[in-house]
N, C-alpha and C positions, 0 to 999 in steps of 0.2 A: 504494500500500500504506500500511496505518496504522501508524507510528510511534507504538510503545509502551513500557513498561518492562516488560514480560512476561521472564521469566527462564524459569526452569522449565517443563515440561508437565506440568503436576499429574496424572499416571496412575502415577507409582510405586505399587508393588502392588498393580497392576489388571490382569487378565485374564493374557492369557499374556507372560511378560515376555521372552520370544524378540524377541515384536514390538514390544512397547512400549522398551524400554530403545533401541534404534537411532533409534529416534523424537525420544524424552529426548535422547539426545544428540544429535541431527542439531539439534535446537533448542536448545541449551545452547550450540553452536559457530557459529551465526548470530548474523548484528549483527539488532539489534532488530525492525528494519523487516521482514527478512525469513524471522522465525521460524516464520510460519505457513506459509510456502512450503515453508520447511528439513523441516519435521516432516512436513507433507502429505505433499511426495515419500517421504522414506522410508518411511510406510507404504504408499504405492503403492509402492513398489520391494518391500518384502516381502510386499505382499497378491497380488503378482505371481505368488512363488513357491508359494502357495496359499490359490487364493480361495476355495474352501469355509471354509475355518479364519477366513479370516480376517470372509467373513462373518457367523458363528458369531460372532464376537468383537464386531462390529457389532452384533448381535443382543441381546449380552448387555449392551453399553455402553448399548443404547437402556432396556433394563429399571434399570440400576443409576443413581437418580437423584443417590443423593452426587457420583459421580464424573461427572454429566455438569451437574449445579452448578458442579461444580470448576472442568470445562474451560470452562464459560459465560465461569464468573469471568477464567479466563486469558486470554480472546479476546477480553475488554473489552466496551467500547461498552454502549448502553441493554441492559440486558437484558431485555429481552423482544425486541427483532432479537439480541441473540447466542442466545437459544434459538431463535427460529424458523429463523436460518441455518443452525444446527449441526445442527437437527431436517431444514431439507432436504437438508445435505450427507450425514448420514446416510442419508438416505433413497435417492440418487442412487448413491453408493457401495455400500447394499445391493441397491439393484436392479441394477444391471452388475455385480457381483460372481456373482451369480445365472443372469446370463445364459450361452450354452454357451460362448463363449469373451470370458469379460470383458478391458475393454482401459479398464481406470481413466484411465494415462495422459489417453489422451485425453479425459477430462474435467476436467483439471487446470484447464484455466482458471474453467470452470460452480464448482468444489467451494472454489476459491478465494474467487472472488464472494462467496458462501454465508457462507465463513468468515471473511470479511475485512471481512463489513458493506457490500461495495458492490452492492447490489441496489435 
């Protein structure tokens, strides 16, 4: 994992903050190295509790380019690999999300990869 100075997840008031805010803090109470893990789970723990929404939520992070600047910016590394990774964890995410009975979970390690630049 990369060791970074990442604080925050730059999504305060973004989308629906039910999901986001558990997010923010699951990554504010992480040590550095593993903020991206901290954050990931918890939104897989509440995309859990419904994945239509939270598709929907994906959906609407993919159109909103401020806020997916932001989190480029958060997730470091060259940017142009932190767009293409975030664009395919995006991508991954919305489509098992979609499917009849998504199980995020188990893609945690794939969505990792993506977000963490080791591809």
């Amino acid at each position: 994992m990369r060791e970074g100075t990442r604080t925050a997840l730059p999504l305060e008031g973004f989308l629906d903050e039910d999901f986001v805010k558990p997010a923010v803090a699951a990554v504010e109470a992480a040590p550095p190295a593993e903020r991206i893990r901290a954050g990931l789970e918890a939104a897989i723990e509440l995309a859990e509790t419904d994945p239509a929404a939270a598709r929907a939520s994906l959906i609407e992070l993919r159109g909103d380019h401020e806020a997916l600047t932001r989190l480029e910016e958060w997730l470091g590394g060259e940017p142009r690999r932190a767009t293409f990774g975030l664009g395919a964890a995006l991508q991954v995410a919305a489509g098992e999300l979609a499917s009849a009975t998504p199980d995020l979970r188990s893609h945690l390690p794939e969505l990792l990869r993506w977000l963490e630049g080791d591809w």
